[in-house]
C-alpha positions in Angstrom: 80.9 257.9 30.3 81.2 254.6 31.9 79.7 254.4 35.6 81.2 251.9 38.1 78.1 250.6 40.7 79.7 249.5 44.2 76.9 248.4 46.5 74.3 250.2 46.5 75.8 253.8 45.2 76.9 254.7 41.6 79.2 256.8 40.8 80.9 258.1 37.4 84.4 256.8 37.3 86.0 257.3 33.6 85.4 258.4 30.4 86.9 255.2 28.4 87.6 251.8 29.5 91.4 252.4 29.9 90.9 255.2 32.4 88.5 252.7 34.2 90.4 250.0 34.4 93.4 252.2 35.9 91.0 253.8 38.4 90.7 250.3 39.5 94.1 249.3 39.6 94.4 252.2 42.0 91.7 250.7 44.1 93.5 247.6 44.0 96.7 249.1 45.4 95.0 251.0 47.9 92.7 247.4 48.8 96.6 245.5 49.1 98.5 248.3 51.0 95.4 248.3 53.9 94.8 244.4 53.5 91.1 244.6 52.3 89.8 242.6 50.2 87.0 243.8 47.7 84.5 241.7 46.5 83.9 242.0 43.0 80.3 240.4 42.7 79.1 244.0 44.7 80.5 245.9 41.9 79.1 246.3 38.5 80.0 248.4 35.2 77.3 250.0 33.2 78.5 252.2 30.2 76.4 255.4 29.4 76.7 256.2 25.3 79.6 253.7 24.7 80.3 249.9 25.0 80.8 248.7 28.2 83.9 247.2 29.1 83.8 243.1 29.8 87.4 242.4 31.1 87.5 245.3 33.8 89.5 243.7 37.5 89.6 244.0 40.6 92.1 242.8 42.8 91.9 240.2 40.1 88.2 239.6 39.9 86.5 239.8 37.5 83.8 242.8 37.4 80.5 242.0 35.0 78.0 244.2 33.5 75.3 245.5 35.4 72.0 245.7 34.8 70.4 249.2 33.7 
């Protein structure tokens, strides 16, 4: 399970990095169509029994790994 962190909540997000990374491309979309713009230093990944991802976006941005 990889777990996306946004601020100060946490929430489970995908089960492999692919999934992930499309659950942020939708975010993305959503972020463009509304004109908001995320910032990605308030997001971190964290993966739960697996590798985390280290080339997850979004809106271009690149999203590192957070601290457990």
């Amino acid at each position: 399970m990889i777990l996306l962190k946004m601020a100060l909540e946490c929430s489970p997000i995908s089960d492999s990095k692919e999934d992930l990374q499309k659950s942020l491309d939708v975010i993305s979309v959503w972020s463009d169509t509304w004109e908001m713009k995320e910032n990605a230093k308030k997001f971190g990944i964290m993966g739960i029994g697996t590798d985390w991802p280290n080339n997850s976006t979004i809106q271009s941005q690149a999203i590192v790994r957070a601290d457990s």
